[in-house]
N, C-alpha and C positions, 0 to 999 in steps of 0.2 A: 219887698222885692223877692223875688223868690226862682234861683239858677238851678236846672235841675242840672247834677254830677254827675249823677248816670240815669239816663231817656232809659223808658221802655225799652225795654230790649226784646225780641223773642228768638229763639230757635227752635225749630220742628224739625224733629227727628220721625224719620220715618223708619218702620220698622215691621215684624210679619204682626207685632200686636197691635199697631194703630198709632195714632197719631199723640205725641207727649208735644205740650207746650210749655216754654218755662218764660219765665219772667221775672226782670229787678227792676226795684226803682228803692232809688237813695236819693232823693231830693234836699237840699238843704235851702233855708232861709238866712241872707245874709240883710242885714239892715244897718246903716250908719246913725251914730247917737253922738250929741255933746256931752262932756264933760259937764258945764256947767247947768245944762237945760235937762238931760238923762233922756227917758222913752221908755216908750213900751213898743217888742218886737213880738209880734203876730205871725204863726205859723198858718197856713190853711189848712191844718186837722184841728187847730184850737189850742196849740199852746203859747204861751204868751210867758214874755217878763218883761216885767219892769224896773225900769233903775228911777231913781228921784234925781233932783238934781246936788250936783256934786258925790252920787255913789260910786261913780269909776275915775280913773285918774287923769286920764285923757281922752279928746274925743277918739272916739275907735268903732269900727266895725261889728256886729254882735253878729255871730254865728250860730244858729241851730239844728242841726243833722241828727235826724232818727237812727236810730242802732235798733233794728228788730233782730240781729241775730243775736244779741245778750241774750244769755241765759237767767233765768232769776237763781237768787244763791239757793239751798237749803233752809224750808223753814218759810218762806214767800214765797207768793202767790200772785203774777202780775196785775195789775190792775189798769194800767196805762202802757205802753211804747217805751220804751227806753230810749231817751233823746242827750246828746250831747253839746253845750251848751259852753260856749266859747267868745275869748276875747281876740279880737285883731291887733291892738294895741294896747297897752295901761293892765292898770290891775282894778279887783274890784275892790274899793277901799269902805266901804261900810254895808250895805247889804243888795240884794236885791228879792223880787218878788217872783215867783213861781208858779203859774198856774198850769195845770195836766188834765186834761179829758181822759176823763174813766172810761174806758171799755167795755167793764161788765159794772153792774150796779153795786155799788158799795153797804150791801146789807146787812143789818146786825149780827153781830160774831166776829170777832176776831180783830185787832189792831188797822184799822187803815191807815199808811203812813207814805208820806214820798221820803223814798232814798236817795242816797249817792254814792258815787263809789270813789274810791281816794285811789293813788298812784297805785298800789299792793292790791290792785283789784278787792278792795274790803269793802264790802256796802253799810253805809250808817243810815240811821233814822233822821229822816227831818222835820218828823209830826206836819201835821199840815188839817186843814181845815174845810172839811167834806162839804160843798153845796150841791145837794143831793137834787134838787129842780135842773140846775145848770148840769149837771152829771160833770161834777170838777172836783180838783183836790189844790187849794193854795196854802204857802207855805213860805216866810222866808231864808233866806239862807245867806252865810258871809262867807260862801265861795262860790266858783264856777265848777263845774266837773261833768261827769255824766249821772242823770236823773232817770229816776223810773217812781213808781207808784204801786204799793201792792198790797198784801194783805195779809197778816200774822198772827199766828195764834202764841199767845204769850204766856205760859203755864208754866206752874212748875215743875222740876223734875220727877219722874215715877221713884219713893223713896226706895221700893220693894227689890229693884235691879241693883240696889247700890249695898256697899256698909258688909257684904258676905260673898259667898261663891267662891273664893280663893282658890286659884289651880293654877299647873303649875306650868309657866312661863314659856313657851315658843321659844327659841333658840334666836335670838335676835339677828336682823342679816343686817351685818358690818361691809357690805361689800364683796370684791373677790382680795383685795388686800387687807392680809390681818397684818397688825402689826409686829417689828420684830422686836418692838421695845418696850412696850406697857403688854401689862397682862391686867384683866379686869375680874373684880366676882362681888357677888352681892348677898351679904348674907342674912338673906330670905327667901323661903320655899316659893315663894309665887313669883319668883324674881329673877333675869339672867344679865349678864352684862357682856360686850365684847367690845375690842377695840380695833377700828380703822385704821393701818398706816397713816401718818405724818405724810409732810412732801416739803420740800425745800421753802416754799412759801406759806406752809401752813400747817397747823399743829396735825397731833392725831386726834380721832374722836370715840369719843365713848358712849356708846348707845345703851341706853338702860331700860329693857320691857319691862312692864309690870300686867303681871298675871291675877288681878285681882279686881274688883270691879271700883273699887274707893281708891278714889284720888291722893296725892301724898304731896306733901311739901318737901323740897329737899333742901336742908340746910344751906348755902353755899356762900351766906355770907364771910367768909374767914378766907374765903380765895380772892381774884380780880374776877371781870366778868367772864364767868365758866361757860354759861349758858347761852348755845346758840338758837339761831331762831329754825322750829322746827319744819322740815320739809313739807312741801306741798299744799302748804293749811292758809289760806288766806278767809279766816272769818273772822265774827267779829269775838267770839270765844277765846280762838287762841289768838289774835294781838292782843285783848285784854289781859289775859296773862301773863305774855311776852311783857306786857308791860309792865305789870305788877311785879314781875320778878326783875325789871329794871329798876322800878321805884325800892324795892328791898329784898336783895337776891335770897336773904332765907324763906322767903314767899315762892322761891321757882318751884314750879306744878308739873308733878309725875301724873298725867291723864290715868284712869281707871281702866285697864286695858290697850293701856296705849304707852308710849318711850316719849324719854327725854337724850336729847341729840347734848353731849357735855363736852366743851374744848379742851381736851391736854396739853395747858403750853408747855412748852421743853425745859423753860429754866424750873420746872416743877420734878423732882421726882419722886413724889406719892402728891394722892389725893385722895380724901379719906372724909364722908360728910356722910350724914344721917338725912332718911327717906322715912318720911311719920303721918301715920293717919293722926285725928283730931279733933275735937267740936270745931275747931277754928278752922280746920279742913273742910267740912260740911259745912258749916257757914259759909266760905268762900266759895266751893263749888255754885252752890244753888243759888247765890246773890250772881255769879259768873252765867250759871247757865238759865236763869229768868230773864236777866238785861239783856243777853245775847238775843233770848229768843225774839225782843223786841229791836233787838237790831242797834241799840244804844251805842251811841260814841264809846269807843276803848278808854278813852280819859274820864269819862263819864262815870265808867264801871268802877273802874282801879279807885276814882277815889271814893264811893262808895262803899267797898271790899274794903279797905281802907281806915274807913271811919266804921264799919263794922266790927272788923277783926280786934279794936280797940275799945270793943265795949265788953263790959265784966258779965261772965257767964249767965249771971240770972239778970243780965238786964237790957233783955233782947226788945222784949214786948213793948210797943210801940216806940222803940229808938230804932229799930231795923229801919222803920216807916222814914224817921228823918233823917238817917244817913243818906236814904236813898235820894228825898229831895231836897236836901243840902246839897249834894254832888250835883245834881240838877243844877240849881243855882249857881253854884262857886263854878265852873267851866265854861268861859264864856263862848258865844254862838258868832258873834260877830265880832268885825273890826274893832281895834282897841276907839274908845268911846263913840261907839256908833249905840242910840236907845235900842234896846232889849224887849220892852214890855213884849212889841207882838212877836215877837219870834219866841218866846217862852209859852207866849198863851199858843202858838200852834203847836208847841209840844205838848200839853197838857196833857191830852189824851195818851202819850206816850210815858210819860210819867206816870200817870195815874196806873195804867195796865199791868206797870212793874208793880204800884203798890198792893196792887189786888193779889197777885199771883206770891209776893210773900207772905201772908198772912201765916203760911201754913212751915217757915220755916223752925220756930220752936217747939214743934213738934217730932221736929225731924232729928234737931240736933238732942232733945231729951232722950229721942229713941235711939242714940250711938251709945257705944261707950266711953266712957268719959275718961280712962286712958289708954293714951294714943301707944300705938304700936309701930314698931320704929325697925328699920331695915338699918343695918349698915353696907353701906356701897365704898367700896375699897380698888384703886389702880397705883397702882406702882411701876416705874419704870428701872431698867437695868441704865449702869451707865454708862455715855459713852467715851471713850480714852480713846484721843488723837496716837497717831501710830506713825504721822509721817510730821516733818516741821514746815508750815508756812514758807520758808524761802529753801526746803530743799526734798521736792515733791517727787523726788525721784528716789531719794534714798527713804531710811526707816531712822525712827527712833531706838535708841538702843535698850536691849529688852530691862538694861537695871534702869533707866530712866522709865519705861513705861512701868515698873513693877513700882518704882514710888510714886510713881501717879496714883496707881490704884489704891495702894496705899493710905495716898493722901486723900483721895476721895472717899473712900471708906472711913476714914478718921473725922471726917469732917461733918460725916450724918451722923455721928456720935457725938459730936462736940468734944474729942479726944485730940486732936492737932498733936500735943506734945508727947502722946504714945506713941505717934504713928513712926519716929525714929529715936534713937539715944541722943540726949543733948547735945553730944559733939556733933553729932551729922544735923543740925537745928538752926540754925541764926536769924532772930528778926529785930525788927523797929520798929516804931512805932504803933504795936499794937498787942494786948494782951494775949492774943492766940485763942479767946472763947468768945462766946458768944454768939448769935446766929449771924451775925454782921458779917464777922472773920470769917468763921466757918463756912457759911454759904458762898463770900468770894472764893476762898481755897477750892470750895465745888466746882465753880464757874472757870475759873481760871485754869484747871487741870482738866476741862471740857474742850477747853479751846483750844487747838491747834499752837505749840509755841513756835517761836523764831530757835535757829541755831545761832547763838550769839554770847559775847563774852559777861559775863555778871559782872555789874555796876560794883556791888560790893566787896568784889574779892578777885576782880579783875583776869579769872579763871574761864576756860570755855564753860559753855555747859546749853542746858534747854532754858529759854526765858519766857516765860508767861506773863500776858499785861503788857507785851509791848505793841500787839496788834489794838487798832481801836476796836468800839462796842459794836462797829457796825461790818467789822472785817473789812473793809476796803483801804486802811494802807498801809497792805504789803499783798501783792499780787497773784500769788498764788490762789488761785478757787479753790474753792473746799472739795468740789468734784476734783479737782487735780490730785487732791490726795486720798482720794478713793474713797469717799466717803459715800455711802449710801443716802437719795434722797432725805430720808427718814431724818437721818445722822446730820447730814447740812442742816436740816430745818432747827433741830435740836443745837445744836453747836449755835448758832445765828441767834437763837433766842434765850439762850442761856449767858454769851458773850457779856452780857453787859452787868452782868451780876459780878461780873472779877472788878469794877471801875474801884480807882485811885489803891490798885493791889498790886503787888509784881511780885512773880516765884519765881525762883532760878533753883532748877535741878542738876550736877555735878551729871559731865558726861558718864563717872561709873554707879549714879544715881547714891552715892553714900553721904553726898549732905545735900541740903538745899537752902535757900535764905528767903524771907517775907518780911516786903517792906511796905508799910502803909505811907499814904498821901503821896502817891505818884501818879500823875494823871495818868491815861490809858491813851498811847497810840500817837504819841507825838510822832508828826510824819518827817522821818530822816531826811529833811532837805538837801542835808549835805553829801547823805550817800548819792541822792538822786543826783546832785552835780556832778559826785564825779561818776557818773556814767558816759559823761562828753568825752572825760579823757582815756576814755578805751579806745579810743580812733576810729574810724567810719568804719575798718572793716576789720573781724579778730578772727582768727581759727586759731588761736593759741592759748594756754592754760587759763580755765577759768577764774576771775582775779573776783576777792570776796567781798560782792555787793547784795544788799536786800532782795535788790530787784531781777539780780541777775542767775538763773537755773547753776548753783553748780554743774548741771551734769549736763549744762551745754555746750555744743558742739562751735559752732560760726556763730556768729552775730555781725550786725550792721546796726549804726546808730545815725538819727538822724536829730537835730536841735530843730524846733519850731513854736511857733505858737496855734497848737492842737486846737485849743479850746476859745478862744477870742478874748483870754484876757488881757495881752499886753505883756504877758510872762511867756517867758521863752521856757516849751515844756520838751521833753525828751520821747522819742520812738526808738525804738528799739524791738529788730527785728533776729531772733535767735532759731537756732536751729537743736533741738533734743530728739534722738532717737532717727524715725525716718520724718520726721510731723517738724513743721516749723510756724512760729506763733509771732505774730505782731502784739507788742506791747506798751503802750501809751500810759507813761509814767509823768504826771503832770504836775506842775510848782504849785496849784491850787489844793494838793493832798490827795490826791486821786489816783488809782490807777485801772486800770482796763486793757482785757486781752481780747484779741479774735483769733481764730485758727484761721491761716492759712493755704487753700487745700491744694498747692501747686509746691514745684522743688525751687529750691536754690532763688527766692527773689531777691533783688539788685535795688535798694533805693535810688529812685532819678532825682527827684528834685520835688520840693513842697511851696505851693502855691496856692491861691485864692480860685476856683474854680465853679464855686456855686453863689459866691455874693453873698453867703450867710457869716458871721462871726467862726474864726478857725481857719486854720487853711489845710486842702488837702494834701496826700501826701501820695505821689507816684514811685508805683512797684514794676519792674521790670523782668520778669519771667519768659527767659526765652525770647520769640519775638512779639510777646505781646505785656501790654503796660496795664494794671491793673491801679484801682483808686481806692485810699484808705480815706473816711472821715471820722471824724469825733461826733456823734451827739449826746443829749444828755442822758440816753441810757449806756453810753460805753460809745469803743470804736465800731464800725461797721465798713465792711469790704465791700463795695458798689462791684454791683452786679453784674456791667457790662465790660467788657477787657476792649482791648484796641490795639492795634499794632501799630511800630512803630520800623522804621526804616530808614537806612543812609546810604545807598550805594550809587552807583553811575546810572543805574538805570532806572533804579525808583526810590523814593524816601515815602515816608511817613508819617504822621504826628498826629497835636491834638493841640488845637487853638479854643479861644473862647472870646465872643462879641455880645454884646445886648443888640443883638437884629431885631429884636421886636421890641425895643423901648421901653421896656417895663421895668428898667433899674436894675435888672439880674442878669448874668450872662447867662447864655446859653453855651454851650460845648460843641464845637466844631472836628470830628473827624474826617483827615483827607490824606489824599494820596494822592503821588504824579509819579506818571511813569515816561521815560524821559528819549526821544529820540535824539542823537547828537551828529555831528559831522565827522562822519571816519579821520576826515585828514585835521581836521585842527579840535576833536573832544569835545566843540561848543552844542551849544543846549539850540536844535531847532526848531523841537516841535514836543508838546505837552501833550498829555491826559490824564486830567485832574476829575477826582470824584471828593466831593464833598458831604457828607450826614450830617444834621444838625439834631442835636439833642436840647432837650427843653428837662428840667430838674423840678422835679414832684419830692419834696423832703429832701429825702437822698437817695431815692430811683432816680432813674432815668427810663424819659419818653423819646422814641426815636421821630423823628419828623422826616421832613423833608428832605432826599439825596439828588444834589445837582452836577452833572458831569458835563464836564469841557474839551473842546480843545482846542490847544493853543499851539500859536506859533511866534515867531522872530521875540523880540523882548519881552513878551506878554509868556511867553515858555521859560522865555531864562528865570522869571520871577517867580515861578513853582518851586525853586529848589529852593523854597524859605516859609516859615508857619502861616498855616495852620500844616502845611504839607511836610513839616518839619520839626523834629521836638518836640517837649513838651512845654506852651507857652500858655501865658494868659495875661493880656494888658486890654483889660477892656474898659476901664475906668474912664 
């Protein structure tokens, strides 16, 4: 069966040069198959696949759509259509069969293969099997994707461009954000390094050009994974590498005139790894850049590279040959136990092309030198020392607590702790004070933002580090609240968790401090959060000493509810600092969450159920209009739409909520009646009611339908009551 998608089209454009005609056509073949019978689907250009029975999971539709605007990658030469080849239902569970009409004649020279391309737009080889009478290429395959057919010339590298030319490095572009916390340098003449700004959710990066034409492995095994994947490059060269430096990050690959893009996490501050040319260098390159050129699966390569790089210097000659088709082998093509033979025999030729084209690799690697030449690449960052405390974002740290901060940070990259004060100003437990363990927490922990809060062990005020958890979330203050720069939040956040089961306490005139091991991190004060109820619904009086609450707030209102839908009654609370006032959702599951505000002086009304999801909302009153707070799972959020409300003689207001369309969920009803009465006895004789119904998309709102009335004798009296009134909601 065959629906064309899009018919001939034409448009003629007339013009003083004559007459342009243009034209598309995208046709596709859709055909129905059994699971247990299979099929073969027939395009009318000639391409065809087969399933056998039981190769797909279910019965399903088979879909074929030509792609002629593909490009072929770098290195191929089309030779067929590029067609996209698709399941309606199921998956394919052991293989299917492939056949493609050639378009130009498939003549000696050069790799003929059908390809595919994977999610990363990467095109792989699928060898396949030329009948040159039929002008065809078949081939099986144990996926679906998009298909082409082309032709490749598979050689190996020119040795003469590589291994020399050394000069000196282009100035790497980082961006228009440098960073203000790592500094980069590399020290080697053909070599530059700079570093990109960090951001609240993501490290900084380190770009390293290499000015030289030969490839370099950079060490990076002794980090986590450093190495990101690099810009713009979808072939089959760099995933292979990308991968190889995932299978053994001291394999990550400096290209020869080209950078490596390298993560700065924050809880880092140095990083410090060797860049080296190598016989084992030039073996990987050329085993990299031969496969490539035949377009070989990335797993294919890597384990090739692989079982290469593990063979002993003189004993290349004819082991290159079987790593190669080992890796062949050992990577399988189809579904877990689905037969192989013919889908190996239509690589063959693809195999084989590799093997021809290395022959000439030990000549290449006798012509290097045989010791490798080694860059060192060096980033270090400054540290950063919190300035202001988690629950008092208004005020500052006082400068003798941040000067043993500094202190203590400093002493800890030395592994010095117990220099960093005289024993008297010292006290710890449970832990020797060396080692990187300590020492790196003491870093971490003096990164992090502390609480103002009184010390467990000597029951004195002071700064306490390790009582926030590793993930900041509870104790409310944001990191942006205390003026930290991007950069700095991202760093702080990923440094956080290095302080776990540690807590410091620094002396408000910073002259002693105490460190105690095995305290978990960030037990959330339940109890403080309770008594947030008993500050009473509304305070403009001295600020009373809570976690959660701004010393240096003004008004508050507090309201009990259940935020979040768990059956625990959690806490809002609504304050006022400065001219700026901030709703804060402090909740019994450990959680808390702020939004700004952006109106004066709101009034909590009343918290109730208004969207039919887990939580209930909570209504704000500003002026004459009523505004709606929800929880969802990334935080609160202030719905967008406001609504007035009303109570006088002559008109009220409100905001009801019904399921009018049945679908289990209310909808939100805004209305108003404006009220005609009888001069001599006050009574209600005559209405005008307007109704808006709203319909809830997450936690927008969609305006629908507005119906307006009027009313007289008891059908009028009955407007002075919700949705015309209040804020209700009983739609259950």
């Amino acid at each position: 069966m065959r629906v064309a998608l899009a018919a001939l089209a034409a448009v003629v454009l007339l013009a003083a040069g004559g007459v342009i005609v243009w034209s598309l056509r995208s046709p596709a073949t859709i055909a129905r198959i059994t699971a247990a019978a299979g099929g073969t689907v027939m395009t009318g250009d000639g391409v065809s696949v087969r399933f056998a029975p039981g190769a797909v999971t279910a019965d399903t539709e088979v879909r074929i759509v030509p792609r002629p605007s593909i490009e072929a990658p770098d290195g191929l030469t089309w030779l067929a259509e590029p067609v996209a080849i698709t399941l309606g239902a199921g998956t394919l569970r052991t293989s299917a069969t492939i056949t493609l009409p050639l378009r130009a004649e498939a003549e000696d020279g050069g790799l003929v293969t059908v390809v595919s391309r994977d999610g990363h737009r990467v095109w792989s080889s699928e060898g396949g099997i030329v009948d040159r009478t039929a002008g065809t290429i078949t081939t099986t395959v144990g996926h679906l994707s998009i298909f082409s057919a082309g032709r490749a010339v598979v050689s190996a590298p020119d040795p003469t461009g590589e291994g020399g030319g050394a000069y000196e490095a282009p100035e790497p572009d980082c961006g228009t954000t440098p960073s203000d916390r790592w500094t980069a340098h590399v020290e080697g003449a053909a070599a530059r390094a700079c570093v990109a700004a960090g951001a609240a959710d993501r490290s900084a990066l380190m770009r390293v050009a290499n000015g030289s034409a030969s490839g370099r492995f950079a060490r990076l095994g002794g980090y986590p994974p450093l190495a990101v994947a690099q810009p713009n490059r979808a072939s089959a060269a760099e995933t292979a590498w990308r991968k190889l430096a995932e299978a053994d990050r001291d394999y990550t690959f400096l290209p020869g005139h080209g950078v490596l893009d390298v993560s700065l996490p924050g809880n880092y501050d140095s990083i410090d790894f060797v860049a080296r040319t190598g016989p084992d260098v030039t073996r990987a390159e050329y085993l990299v850049d031969v496969m490539s050129s035949a377009f070989v699966p990335a797993e294919v390569t890597v384990t090739a590279v692989r079982c290469a790089l593990a063979l002993p210097p003189d004993g290349l000659d004819g082991r290159l040959a079987s790593c190669v088709s080992d890796a062949f082998d050992a990577v399988p093509v189809l579904g877990e136990g689905a037969p192989e033979n013919q889908a190996r025999a239509d690589r063959a030729d693809v195999r084989g092309s590799v093997i021809a084209a290395i022959r000439g690799l030990t000549g290449v690697v006798a012509s290097r030198p045989a010791e490798p030449d080694e860059w060192r690449v060096v980033a270090r960052r400054s540290p950063v020392i919190p300035r202001k405390a988690l629950n008092e974002p208004g005020g500052s740290i006082p400068a003798a607590v941040v000067s043993t901060q500094e202190r203590l940070y400093a002493a800890a990259q030395r592994d010095t702790l117990t220099d960093a004060l005289p024993p008297s100003g010292l006290t710890y437990a449970g832990t020797g004070l060396t080692g990187p363990r300590v020492t790196g927490a003491v870093a971490a922990l003096v990164t992090t933002p502390p609480l103002r809060w009184p010390c467990d062990e000597t029951s004195r005020d002071g700064y306490v580090y390790g009582l926030a958890d590793s993930g900041l979330l509870t104790y409310p203050a944001r990191l942006a609240d205390l003026g930290l720069p991007p950069e700095d939040v991202g760093i702080v956040r990923q440094t956080a968790a290095g302080g776990t089961d540690y807590r410091l306490c620094i002396a408000l005139d910073g002259t002693w401090t105490s460190l105690v091991a095995g305290i978990p991190p960030g037990d959330f004060p339940a109890a403080e959060a309770r008594r947030l109820a008993g500050l009473g619904p509304v305070t403009c009086g001295e600020t009373p000493a809570n976690a959660f609450v701004p010393p240096d707030s003004v008004c508050r209102s507090i309201a009990r509810t259940d935020l979040d839908g768990d059956g625990r009654t959690d806490t809002l609370v609504v304050y006022q600092r400065g001219d700026r006032w901030t709703a804060r959702a402090v909740l019994a599951a450990g959680r808390t969450s702020d939004v700004l505000l952006p109106f004066d002086r709101p009034e909590l009304l009343d918290s109730l159920d208004l969207d039919g999801e887990p939580g209930e909302e909570v209504a704000l009153r500003t002026g004459p209009a009523v505004r709606l707070l929800s929880l969802t799972s990334d935080g609160l959020v202030l719905i967008e739409q406001s609504f007035a409300t009303a109570s006088t003689l002559a008109r009220t207001a409100g905001i009801g909520c019904s399921d009018s369309n049945g679908d289990g969920r209310p909808e939100l009803v805004s209305g108003s009646a404006g009220f005609t009465r009888d001069p001599r006895t006050g009574a209600i004789v005559a209405a005008a009611t307007v109704e808006t119904r709203w319909t809830w998309s997450g936690k927008s709102l969609q305006q629908g339908e507005t119906i307006r009335r009027q009313l007289s004798g008891p059908q009028a009296s009955s407007a002075a009551a919700p949705p015309y009134l209040d804020v209700t909601c009983a739609w259950r």
